[in-house]
C-alpha positions in Angstrom: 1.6 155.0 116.3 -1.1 153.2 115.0 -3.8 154.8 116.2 -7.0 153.8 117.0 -10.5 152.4 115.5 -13.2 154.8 115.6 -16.4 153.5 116.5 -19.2 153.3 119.3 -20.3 150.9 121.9 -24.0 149.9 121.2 -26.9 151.5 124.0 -26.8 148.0 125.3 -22.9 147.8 126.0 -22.4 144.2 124.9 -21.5 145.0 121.3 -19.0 147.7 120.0 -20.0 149.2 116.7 -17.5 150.3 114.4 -17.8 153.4 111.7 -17.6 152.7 108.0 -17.2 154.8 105.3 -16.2 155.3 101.5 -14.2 158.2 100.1 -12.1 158.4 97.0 -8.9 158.9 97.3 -6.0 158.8 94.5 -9.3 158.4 91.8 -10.6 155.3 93.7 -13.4 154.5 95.3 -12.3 152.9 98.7 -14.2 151.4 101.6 -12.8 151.4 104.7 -14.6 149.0 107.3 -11.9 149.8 110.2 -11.2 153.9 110.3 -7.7 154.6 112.0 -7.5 158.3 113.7 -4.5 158.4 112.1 -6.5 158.8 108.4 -6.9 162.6 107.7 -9.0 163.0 104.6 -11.6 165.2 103.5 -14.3 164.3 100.4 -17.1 166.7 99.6 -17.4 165.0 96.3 -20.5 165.0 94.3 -22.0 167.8 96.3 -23.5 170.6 95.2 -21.1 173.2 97.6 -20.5 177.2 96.0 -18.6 179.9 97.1 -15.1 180.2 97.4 -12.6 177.2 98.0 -12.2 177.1 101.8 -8.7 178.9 102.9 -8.9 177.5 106.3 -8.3 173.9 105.2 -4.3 174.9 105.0 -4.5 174.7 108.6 -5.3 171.1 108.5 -1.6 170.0 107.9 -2.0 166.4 109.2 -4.6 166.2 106.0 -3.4 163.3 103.9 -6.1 163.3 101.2 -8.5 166.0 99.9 -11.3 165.8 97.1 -13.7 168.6 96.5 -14.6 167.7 92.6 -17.6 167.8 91.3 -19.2 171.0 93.2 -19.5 174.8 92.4 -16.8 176.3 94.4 -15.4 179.4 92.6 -12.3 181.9 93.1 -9.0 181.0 93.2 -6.7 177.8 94.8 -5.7 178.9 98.2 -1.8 180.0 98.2 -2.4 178.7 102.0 -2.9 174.5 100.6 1.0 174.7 100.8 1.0 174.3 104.6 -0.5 170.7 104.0 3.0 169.0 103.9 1.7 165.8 103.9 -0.6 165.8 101.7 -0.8 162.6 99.1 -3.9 163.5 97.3 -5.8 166.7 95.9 -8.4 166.8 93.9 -10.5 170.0 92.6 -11.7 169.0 89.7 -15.1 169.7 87.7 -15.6 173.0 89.9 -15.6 176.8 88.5 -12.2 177.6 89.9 -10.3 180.2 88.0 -7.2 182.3 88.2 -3.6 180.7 88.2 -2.5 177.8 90.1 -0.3 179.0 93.0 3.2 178.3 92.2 3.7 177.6 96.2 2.1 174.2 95.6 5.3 173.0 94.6 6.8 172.7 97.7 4.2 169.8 98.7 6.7 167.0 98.0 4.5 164.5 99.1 1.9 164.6 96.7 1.4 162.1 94.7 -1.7 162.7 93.0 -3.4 165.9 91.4 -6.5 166.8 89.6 -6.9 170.3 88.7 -9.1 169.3 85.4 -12.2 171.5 83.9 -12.3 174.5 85.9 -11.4 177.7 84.3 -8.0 178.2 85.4 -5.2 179.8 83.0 -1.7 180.6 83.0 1.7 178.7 83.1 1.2 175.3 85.0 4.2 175.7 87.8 7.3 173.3 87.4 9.5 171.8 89.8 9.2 168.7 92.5 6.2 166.6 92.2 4.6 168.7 89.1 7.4 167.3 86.9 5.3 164.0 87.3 1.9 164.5 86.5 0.1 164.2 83.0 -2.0 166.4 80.6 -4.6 164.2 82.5 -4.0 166.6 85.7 -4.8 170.1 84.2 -7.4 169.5 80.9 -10.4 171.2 80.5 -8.5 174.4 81.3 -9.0 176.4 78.1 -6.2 179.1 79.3 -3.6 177.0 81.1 -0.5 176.0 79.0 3.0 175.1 79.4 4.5 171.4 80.3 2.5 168.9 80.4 0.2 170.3 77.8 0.9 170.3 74.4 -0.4 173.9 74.0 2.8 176.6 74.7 2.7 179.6 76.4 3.7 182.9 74.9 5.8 185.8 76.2 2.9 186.8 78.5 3.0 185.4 82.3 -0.6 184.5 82.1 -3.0 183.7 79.6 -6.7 184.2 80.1 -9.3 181.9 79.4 -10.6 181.4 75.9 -7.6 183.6 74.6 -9.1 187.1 76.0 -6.8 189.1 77.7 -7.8 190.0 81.9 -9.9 192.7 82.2 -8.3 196.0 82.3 -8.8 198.1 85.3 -11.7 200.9 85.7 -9.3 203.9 85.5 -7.4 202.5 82.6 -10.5 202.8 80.7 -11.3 206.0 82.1 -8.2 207.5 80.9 -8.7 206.0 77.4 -12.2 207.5 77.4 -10.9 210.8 78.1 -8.5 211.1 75.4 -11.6 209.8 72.5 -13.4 212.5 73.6 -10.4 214.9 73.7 -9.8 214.4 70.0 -13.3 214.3 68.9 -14.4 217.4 70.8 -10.8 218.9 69.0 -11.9 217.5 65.3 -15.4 219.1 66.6 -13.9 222.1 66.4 -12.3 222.2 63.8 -14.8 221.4 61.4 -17.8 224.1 63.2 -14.9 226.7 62.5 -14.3 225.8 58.7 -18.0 225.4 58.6 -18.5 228.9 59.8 -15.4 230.5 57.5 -17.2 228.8 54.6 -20.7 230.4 55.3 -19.4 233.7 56.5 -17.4 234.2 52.9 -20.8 232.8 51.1 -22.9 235.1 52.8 -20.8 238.5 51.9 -20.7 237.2 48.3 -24.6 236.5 48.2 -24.6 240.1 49.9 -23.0 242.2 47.2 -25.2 240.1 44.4 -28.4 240.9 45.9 -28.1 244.1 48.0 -28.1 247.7 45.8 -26.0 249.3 48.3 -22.3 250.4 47.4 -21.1 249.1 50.9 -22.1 246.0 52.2 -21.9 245.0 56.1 -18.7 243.0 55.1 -16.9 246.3 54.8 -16.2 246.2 50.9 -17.3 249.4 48.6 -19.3 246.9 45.9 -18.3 249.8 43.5 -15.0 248.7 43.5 -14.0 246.9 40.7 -12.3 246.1 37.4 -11.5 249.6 35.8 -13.2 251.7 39.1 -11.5 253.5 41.7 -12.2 253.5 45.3 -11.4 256.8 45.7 -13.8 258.1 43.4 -16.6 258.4 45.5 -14.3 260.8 47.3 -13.7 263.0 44.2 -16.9 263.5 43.6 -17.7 263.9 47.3 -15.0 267.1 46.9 -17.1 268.7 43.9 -20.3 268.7 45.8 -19.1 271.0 48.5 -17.0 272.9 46.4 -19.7 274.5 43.8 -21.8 276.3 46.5 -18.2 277.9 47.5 -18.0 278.9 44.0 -20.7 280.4 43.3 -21.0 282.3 46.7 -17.7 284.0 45.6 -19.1 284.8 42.1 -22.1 286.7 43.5 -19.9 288.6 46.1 -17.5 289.9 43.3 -20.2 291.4 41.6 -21.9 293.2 44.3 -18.4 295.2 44.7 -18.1 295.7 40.7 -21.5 297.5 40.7 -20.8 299.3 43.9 
């Protein structure tokens, strides 16, 4: 099926006028005079588009060729762009894409051109069919993609972030870690107001028994107590107060009785 040339007849009806138009397609800048209907392409090129790349172009799968570069879409490649079978030509480049670049686009065995260049995507380019055959040409200006064809290897992680800074972690995850700072600094808060205290409390009951006169102080030590002193002397002499009014009370009795 060759399809057929898209075009208008004039207002007049004696002269049919036929569309033109230039895309780029496969990095070239074609003119096409004649326009089949069997020529599915899309280029937004050199447009100043934002938001997120359209999902609902997967559903175009007669789309043969595809450029979006130089725009602002952001987000990530549609997973969906693997229902374009017969797709030839993708290019996405010079956008603010970013996460990793679906590994379902491998099953598009008919393209034959790719440009996924300066965006901010990251992580291991996919391998197998047609990405076996692109260059380092396809994927630079990705500060956080690696793997072959770059020169740049990936490490043990499945994804590498852009400029080398690991994905943010999630809001719990930080919650959790915030919890247990303040668990062990409220705990080391404690500790030291409790030696703090212990430390005052035995400064204050020696400052007591230098400056106060009384034998006890409010610590519950008899001050007398010491070196060479008793405790139990304030007891002994405690005993000989009461017992010389006894004395002498039995003394004066006696001799009442004698002189009777």
């Amino acid at each position: 099926d060759g399809g057929e040339v898209l075009g208008h007849e004039t207002y007049s009806g004696a002269r049919f006028y036929q569309d033109t138009v230039t895309i780029t397609f496969k990095g070239f800048d074609l003119s096409f005079t004649k326009i089949l209907s069997t020529f599915n392409a899309i280029d937004f090129s050199n447009n100043s588009f934002d938001g997120p790349v359209p999902e609902s172009i997967g559903r175009l799968v007669a789309l043969r060729g595809l450029n979006m570069s130089y725009n602002n879409f952001m987000g990530q490649i549609p997973f969906q762009y693997r229902n374009l079978s017969q797709l030839e030509a993708m290019d996405l480049s010079w956008n603010q894409i970013t996460g990793e670049i679906p590994q379902e686009l491998t099953s598009l065995t008919s393209l034959e051109w790719l440009n996924l260049s300066y965006n901010n995507l990251y992580g291991r380019i996919p391998q197998g069919n047609q990405f076996s055959t692109f260059s380092d040409s396809s994927f630079e200006g990705n500060a956080g993609l690696c793997g072959v064809p770059l020169s740049k290897h990936c490490d043990n992680q499945s994804s590498i972030s852009p400029t080398g800074v690991a994905p943010p972690e999630s809001e719990g995850l930080w919650q959790d870690k915030l919890g247990v700072i303040l668990l062990f600094a409220f705990v080391g808060l404690g500790f030291g107001v409790g030696f703090a205290l212990s430390f005052l409390l035995r400064l204050y009951c020696r400052m007591e028994g230098w400056i106060w006169s009384s034998p006890v102080s409010s610590c519950g030590r008899d001050l007398r107590t010491g070196p060479g002193r008793s405790p139990l002397r304030g007891w002994t002499n405690a005993t000989r107060g009461f017992s010389g009014p006894s004395s002498s009370s039995g003394a004066r009795a006696n001799r009442g009785l004698a002189a009777a």
